[in-house]
C-alpha positions as CSV (number, residue, x, y, z in Angstrom):
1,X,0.0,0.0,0.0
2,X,1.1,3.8,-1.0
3,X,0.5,6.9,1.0
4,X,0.5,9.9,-1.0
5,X,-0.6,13.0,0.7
6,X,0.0,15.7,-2.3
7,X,-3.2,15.6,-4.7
8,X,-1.2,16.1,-7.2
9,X,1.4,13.1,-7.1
10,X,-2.1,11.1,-6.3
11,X,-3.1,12.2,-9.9
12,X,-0.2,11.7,-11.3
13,X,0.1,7.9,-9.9
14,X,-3.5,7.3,-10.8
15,X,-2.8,8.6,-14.7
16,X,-0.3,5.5,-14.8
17,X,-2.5,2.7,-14.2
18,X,-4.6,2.0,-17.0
19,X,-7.0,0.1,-14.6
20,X,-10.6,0.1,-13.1
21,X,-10.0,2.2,-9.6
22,X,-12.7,2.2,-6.7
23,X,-12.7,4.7,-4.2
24,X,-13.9,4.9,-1.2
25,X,-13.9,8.4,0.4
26,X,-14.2,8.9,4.5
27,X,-13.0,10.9,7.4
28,X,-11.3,8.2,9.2
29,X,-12.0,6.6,12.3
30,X,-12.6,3.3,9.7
31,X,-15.1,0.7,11.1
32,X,-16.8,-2.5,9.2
33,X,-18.8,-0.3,7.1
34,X,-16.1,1.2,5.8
35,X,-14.6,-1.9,5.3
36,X,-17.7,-3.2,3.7
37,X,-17.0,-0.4,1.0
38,X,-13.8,-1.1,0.2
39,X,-14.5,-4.9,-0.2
40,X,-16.7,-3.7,-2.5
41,X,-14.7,-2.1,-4.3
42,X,-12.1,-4.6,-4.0
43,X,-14.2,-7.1,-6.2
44,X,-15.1,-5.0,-8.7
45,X,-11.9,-2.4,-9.7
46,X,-8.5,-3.3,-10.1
47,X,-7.2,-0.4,-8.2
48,X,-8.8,0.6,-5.2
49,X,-8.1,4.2,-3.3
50,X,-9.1,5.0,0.4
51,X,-9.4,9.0,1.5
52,X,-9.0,9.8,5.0
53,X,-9.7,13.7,5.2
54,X,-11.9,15.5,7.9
55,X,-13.2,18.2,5.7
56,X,-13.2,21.6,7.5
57,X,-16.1,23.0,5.2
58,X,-18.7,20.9,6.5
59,X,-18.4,21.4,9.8
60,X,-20.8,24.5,10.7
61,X,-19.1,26.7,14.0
62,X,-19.7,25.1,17.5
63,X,-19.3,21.4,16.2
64,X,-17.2,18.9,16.3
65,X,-14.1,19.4,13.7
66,X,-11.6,19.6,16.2
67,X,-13.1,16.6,18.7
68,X,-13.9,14.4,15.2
69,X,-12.3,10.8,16.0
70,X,-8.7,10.5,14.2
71,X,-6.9,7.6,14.4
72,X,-3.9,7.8,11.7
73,X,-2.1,4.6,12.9
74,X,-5.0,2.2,13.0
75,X,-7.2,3.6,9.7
76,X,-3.6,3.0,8.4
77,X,-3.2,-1.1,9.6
78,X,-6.9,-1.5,8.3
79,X,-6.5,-0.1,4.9
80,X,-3.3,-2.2,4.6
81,X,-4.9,-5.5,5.6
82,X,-7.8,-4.7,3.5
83,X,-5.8,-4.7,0.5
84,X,-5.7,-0.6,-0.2
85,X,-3.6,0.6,-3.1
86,X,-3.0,3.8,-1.9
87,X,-4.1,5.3,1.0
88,X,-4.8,9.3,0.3
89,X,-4.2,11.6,3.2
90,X,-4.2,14.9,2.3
91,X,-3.7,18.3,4.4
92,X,-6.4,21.1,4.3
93,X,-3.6,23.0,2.4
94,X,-3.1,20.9,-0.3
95,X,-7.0,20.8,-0.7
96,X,-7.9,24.3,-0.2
97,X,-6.7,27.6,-1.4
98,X,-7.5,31.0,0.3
99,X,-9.9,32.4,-2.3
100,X,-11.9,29.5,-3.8
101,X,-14.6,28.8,-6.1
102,X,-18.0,28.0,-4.6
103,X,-19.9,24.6,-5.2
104,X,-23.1,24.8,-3.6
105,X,-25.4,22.6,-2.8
106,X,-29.3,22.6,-4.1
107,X,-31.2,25.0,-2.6
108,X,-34.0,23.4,-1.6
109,X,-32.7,19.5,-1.4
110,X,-29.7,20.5,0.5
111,X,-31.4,22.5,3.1
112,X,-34.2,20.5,3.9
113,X,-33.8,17.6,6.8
114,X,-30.5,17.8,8.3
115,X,-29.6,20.6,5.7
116,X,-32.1,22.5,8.1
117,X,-30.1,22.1,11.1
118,X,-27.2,22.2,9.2
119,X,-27.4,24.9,6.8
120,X,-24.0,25.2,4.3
121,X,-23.0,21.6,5.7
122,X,-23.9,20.0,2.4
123,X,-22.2,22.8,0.3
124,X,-19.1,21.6,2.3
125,X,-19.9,17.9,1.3
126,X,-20.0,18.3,-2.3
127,X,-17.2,20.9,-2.3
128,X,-15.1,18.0,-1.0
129,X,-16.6,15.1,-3.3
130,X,-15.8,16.9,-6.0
131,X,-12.3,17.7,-5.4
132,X,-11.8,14.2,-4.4
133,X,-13.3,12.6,-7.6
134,X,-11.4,14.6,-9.3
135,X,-8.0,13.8,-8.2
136,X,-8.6,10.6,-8.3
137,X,-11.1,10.0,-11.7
138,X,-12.4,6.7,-10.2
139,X,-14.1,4.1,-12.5
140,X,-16.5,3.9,-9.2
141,X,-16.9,5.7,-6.2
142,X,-18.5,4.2,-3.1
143,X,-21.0,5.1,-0.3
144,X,-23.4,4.2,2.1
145,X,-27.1,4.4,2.5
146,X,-27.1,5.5,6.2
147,X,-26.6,8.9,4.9
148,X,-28.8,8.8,2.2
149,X,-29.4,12.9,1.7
150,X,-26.0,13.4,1.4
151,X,-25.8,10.1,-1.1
152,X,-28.6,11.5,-2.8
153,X,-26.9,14.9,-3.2
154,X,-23.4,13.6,-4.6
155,X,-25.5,11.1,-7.1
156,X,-27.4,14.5,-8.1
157,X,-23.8,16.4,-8.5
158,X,-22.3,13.9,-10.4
159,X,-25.4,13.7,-12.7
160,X,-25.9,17.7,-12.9
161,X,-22.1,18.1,-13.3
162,X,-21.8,15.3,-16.2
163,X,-19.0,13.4,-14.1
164,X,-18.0,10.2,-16.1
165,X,-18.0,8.0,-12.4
166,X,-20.5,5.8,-11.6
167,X,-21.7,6.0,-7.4
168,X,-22.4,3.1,-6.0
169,X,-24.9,2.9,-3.0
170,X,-24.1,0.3,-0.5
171,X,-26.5,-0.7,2.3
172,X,-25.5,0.3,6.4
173,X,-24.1,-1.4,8.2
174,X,-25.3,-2.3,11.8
175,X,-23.4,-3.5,14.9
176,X,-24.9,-6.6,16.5
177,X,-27.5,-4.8,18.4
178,X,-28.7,-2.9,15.5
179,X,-27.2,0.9,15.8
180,X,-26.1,1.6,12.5
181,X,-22.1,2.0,12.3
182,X,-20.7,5.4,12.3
183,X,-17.3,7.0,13.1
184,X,-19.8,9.1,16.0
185,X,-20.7,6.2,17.8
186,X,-17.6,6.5,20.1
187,X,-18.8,9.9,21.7
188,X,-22.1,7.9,23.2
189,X,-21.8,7.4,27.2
190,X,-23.5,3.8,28.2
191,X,-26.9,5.6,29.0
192,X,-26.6,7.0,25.5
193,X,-26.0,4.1,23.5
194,X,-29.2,2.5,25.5
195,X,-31.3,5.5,24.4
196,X,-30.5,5.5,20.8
197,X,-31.6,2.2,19.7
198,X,-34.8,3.9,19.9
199,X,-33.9,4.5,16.2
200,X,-33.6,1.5,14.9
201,X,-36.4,-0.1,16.9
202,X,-38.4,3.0,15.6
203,X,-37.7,2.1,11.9
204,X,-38.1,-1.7,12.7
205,X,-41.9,-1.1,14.0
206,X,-42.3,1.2,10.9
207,X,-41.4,-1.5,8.5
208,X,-44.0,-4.0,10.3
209,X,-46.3,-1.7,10.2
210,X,-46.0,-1.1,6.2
211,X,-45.9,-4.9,6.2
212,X,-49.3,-4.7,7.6
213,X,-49.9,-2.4,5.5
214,X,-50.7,0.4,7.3
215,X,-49.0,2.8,4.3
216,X,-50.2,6.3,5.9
217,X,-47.3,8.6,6.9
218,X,-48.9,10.6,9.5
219,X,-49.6,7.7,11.3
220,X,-46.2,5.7,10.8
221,X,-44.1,9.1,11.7
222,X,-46.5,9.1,15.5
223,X,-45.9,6.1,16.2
224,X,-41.8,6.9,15.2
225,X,-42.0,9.4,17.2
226,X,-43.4,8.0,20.3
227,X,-41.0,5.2,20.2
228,X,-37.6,8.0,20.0
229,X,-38.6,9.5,23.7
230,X,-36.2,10.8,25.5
231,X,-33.9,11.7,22.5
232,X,-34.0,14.7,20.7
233,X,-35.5,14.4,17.1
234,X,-34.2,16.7,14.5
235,X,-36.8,15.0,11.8
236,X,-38.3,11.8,11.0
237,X,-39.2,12.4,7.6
238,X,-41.1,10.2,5.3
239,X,-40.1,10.7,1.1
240,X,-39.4,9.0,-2.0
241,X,-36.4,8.1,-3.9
242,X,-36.2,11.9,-5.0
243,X,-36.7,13.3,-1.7
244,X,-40.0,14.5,-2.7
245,X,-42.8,14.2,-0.1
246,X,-45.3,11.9,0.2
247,X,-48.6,11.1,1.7
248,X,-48.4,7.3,1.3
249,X,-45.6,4.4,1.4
250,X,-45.1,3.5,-2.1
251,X,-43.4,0.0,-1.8
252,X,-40.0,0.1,-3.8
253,X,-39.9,3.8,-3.4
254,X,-39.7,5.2,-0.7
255,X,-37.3,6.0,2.5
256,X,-37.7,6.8,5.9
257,X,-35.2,9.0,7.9
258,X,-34.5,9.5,11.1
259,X,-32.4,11.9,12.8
260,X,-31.9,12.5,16.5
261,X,-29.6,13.5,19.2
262,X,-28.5,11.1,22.0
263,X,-26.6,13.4,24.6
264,X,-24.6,16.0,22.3
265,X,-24.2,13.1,19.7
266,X,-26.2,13.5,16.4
267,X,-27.2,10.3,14.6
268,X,-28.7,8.8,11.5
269,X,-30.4,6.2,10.0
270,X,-32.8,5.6,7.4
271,X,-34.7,2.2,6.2
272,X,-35.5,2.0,2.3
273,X,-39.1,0.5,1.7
């Protein structure tokens, strides 16, 4: 495995291997569903490149940039085992200048849900994306579905944009008792772990209850709702594959979000119906 840290000797490496690359782009802290990813990508590229960058332009004042978990050494021993190419760990001076151009996000998609709470946070994202897919002009680029707005926005950049990449959406992945994984997860006290598994139980008695049929929003996002007491829900928001409203589950169309607030920690999840 090859760390490169200069964007540009990353490009230049990547120019010389007339191969099929995957990427996999993440902050660090790496867990199975990064992992999962990068198997992924594994089986289906001949080159596969792993990001570790904690963006700076996503992270709105008061939060958590400088707290983020970083763990050089051990996102270093995973990418290695996992077979990595090259490991890309860039400084925020070699990925931003002092006077840049904008990318921002859509201005009604990216500031609905958490883009409500989060205003600019997904202008950051797809800043970021971009730069990233182009340095390293993957064949593929991989995410997950547990943050499915922000999956939803870079498949709607690299479509609006006319990148020649194809994203490829992979499904969360869930420790044993069901959170879904996520770098954030190590901020939760004992008490706070207990608490939010409200989520995922509150997705799992939604899905039974479209099973049953019972296909009315209003009446799957109470019951949600009741079932998330004590923590503190940002949304729970019912839409379809677009993000577009809805008034009724349309089976193979639709997804349900969740986000809430155990302690100081934010979380997400989704289900797709």
């Amino acid at each position: 495995m090859r760390v490169v840290h200069s964007p540009l000797e990353l490009q230049r490496l990547l120019k010389e291997e007339p191969k099929s690359v995957g990427f996999v782009p993440t902050m660090g802290a790496l867990h199975l569903g990064h992992r999962t990813l990068i198997e992924a990508a594994k089986k289906a590229n001949d080159i596969v490149v792993v990001s570790i960058f904690v963006n700076p332009t996503q992270f709105l004042e008061g939060e958590d940039l400088d707290a983020y978990p970083r763990k050089e050494e051990a996102d270093k021993k995973v990418c290695e085992l996992s077979g990595v190419d090259y490991l890309f760990y860039p400084t925020v001076e070699s990925m931003y200048g002092t006077d840049e151009v904008s990318l921002n996000a859509p201005n009604i998609r990216g500031y609905i849900m958490e883009g409500t709470s989060r205003p600019g946070h997904f202008s950051g994202v797809l800043t970021v994306v971009n730069k990233l897919l182009n340095i390293v002009s993957p064949t593929r680029a991989y995410f997950g579905k547990k943050d499915a707005q922000q999956l939803m926005l870079i498949e709607t950049m690299a479509a609006n944009l006319f990148m020649d990449v194809e994203i490829v959406p992979m499904d969360t992945v869930r420790e044993k008792d069901g959170l879904a994984m996520s770098s954030r997860n190590a901020y939760l006290n004992t008490q706070e772990r207990v608490e939010a598994l409200n989520i995922i139980k509150s997705l799992r008695v939604a899905t039974q209850m479209v099973m049953r049929q019972e296909c009315s929003v209003d009446e799957i996002r109470e019951k949600m709702l009741e079932i998330l007491v004590p923590l503190e829900v940002e949304y729970v928001t019912i839409v379809n594959r677009a993000f577009e409203p809805i008034e009724k589950i349309e089976i193979g169309n639709t997804i349900i979000l969740v986000e809430a607030i155990s302690g100081s920690t934010r979380l997400l999840d989704n289900i797709w119906i």
